[in-house]
N, C-alpha and C positions, 0 to 999 in steps of 0.2 A: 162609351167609357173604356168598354175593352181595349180599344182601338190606341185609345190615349197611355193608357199603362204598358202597347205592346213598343210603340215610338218609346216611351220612355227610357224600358230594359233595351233597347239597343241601342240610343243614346249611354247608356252608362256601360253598356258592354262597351261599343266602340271608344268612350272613356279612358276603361282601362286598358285596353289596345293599348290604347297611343301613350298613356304614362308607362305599361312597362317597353314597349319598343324603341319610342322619340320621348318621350318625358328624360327618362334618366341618361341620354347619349350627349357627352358634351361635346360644346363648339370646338372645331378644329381651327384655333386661328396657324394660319402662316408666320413663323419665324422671321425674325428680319436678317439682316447679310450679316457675314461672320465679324466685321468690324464692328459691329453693333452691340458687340457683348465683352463685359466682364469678363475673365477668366482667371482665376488661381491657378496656382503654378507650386510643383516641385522641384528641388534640388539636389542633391547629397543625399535621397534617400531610398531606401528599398526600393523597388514599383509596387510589389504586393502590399503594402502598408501604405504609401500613397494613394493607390485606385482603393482602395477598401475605405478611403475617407473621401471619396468621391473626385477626388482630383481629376481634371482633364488637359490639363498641362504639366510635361516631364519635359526636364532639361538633362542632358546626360553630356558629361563631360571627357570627350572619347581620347585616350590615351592608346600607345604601341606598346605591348609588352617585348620580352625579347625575343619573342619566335615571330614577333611582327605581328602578331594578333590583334586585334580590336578590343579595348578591355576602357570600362566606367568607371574615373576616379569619387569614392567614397568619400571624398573631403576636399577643402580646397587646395591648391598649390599657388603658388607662388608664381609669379608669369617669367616665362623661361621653362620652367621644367616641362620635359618632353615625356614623363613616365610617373604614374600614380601608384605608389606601395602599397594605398589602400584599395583596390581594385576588384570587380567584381567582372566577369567575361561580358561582353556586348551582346552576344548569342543570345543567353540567358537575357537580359533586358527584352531581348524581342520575343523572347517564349514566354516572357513574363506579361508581356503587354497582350499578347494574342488571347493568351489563357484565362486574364481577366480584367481586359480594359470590355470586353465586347460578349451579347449583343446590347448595344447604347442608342439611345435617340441624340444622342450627338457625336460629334468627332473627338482623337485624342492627336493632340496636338505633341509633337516629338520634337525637341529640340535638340540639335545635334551642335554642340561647341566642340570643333576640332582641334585638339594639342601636340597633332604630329603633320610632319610634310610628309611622312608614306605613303605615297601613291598604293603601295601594295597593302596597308592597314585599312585605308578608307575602303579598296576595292573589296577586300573582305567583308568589311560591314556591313557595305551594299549587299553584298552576295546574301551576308544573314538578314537582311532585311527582304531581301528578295524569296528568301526561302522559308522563311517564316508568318510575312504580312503580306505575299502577294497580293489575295484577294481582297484586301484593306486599304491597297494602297490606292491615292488617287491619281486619276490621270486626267488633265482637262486643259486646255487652254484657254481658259477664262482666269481673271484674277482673280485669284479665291479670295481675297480681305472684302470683295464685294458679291458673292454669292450666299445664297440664304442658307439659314442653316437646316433647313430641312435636308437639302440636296446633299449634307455633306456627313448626315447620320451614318453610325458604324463605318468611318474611314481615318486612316492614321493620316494626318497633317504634319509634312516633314520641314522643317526650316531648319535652315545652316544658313555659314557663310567663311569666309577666312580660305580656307585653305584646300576647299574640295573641288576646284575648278581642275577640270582634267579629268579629275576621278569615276570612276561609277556612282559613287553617290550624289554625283551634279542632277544626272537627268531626274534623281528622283524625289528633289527638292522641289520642294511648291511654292514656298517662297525665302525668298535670299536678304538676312539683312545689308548683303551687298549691292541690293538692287532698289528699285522706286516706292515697293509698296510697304515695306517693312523695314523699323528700325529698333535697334536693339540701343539702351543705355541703362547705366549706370543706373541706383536708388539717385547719385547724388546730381547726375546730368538731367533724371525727370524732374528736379522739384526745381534745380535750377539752370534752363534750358538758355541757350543764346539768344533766342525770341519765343517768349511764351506764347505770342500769338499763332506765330507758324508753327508749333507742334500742336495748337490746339486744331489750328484749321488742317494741317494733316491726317488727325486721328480721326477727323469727318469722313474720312472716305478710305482710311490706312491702318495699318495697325503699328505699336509700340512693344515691343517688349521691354519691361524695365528687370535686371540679373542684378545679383547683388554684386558687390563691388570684388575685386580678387582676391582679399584676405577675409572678406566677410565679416568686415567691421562693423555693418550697420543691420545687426540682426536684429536687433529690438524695432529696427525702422515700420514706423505706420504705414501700413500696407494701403492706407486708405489716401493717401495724398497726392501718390500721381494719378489719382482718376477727376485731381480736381483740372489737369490738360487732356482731361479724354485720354491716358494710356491704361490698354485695355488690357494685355497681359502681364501678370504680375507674380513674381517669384518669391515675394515676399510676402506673401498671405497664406498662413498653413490654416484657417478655418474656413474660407472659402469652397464652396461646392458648384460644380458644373458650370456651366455658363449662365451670368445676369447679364440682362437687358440692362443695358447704359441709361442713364435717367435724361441725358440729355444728346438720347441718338434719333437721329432723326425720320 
């Protein structure tokens, strides 16, 4: 009998072993590719009051002051104008983003909309991007709309397009809506595209940006309507937090 009650206390020792070591450790599943997700999106506003509401997409609208500096228009303009009154320095944006987008179990996606042709403004920007997110930044030769998101935790994600070719900020764009994997439209070009079928079967394996329109007309717009063509990032959803899984990504 002894015998039986001594098996038993080590059966329930080893019991509880394994409930507090592996009982309470959750499963680690694997992330799917960065196409694969939802993302809300900021505009027009602070970074520190964006990232403090979880945001993981900033759009920053880069304007030339008059010393040629890199500076962030604070509201919209009007297309033509070269120079934002409302302006905050671009520096700061990236001191701002270092200080508290990070450390994150995902990435912070930067969108860079360029409003000037100075070569010498853009190189600046790069320069504060260089000097502020170096170790953030990514470098890779893979297409990032297809890489998972584990591999791309705590790194700044840079997309532009327009006007930075030439610049130092070309090399350090990850993806270009000038280029195959990423495209940028309109609230009113996602909900009504040239072929609804091809942007759906794009954003299988691509991603969208949808920015509001240039006057900013459609601020009341349902943030929830271009996810019915699969466009995954979205400027127009201010309650939105971090990246969701696509309901219907594969």
């Amino acid at each position: 009998m002894e015998w039986l009650i001594a098996v038993l206390l080590l059966a329930f020792i080893g019991y509880l072993v394994y409930d507090e070591t592996l009982g309470e450790t959750p499963m680690l599943v694997p992330r799917k590719r960065l196409c694969d997700y939802y993302v809300a999106g900021s505009v027009y506003e602070d970074v520190p009051s964006a990232l403090s509401r979880g945001v993981r997409l900033l759009e920053v609208h880069l304007y030339s002051d008059e010393r040629d500096e890199p500076v962030v228009g604070m509201k919209p303009q009007n297309e033509g104008y070269d120079y934002a009154e409302e302006n905050v320095s671009f520096e700061q944006v990236c001191i701002d983003i270092t200080n508290d987008a990070f450390p994150s179990e995902d990435p912070l996606i930067l969108s860079i909309v360029p409003h000037t042709t100075k070569t010498v403004t853009m190189n600046k920007a790069a320069q504060h991007i260089m000097t502020t997110m170096r170790r953030r930044l990514l470098k890779t030769d893979k297409e990032i709309n297809t890489v998972k998101l584990d591999a791309l935790k705590d790194k700044v994600i840079i997309v532009s397009g327009g006007t930075i070719n030439g610049s130092d900020l070309e090399p350090l764009v990850n993806l270009s809506w000038n280029g195959a994997n990423l495209r940028r439209l309109s609230y009113q070009q996602a909900l009504h595209p040239r072929d609804s079928q091809d942007l759906l079967n794009f954003n299988k394996d691509h991603i969208t940006l949808v920015a509001p329109e240039t006057e900013l007309k459609t601020v009341n717009a349902n943030p929830n309507r271009p996810k019915a063509l699969g466009c995954q990032w979205n400027l127009f959803d201010k309650n939105g937090k971090g990246f969701v899984e696509k309901t219907l990504a594969r």
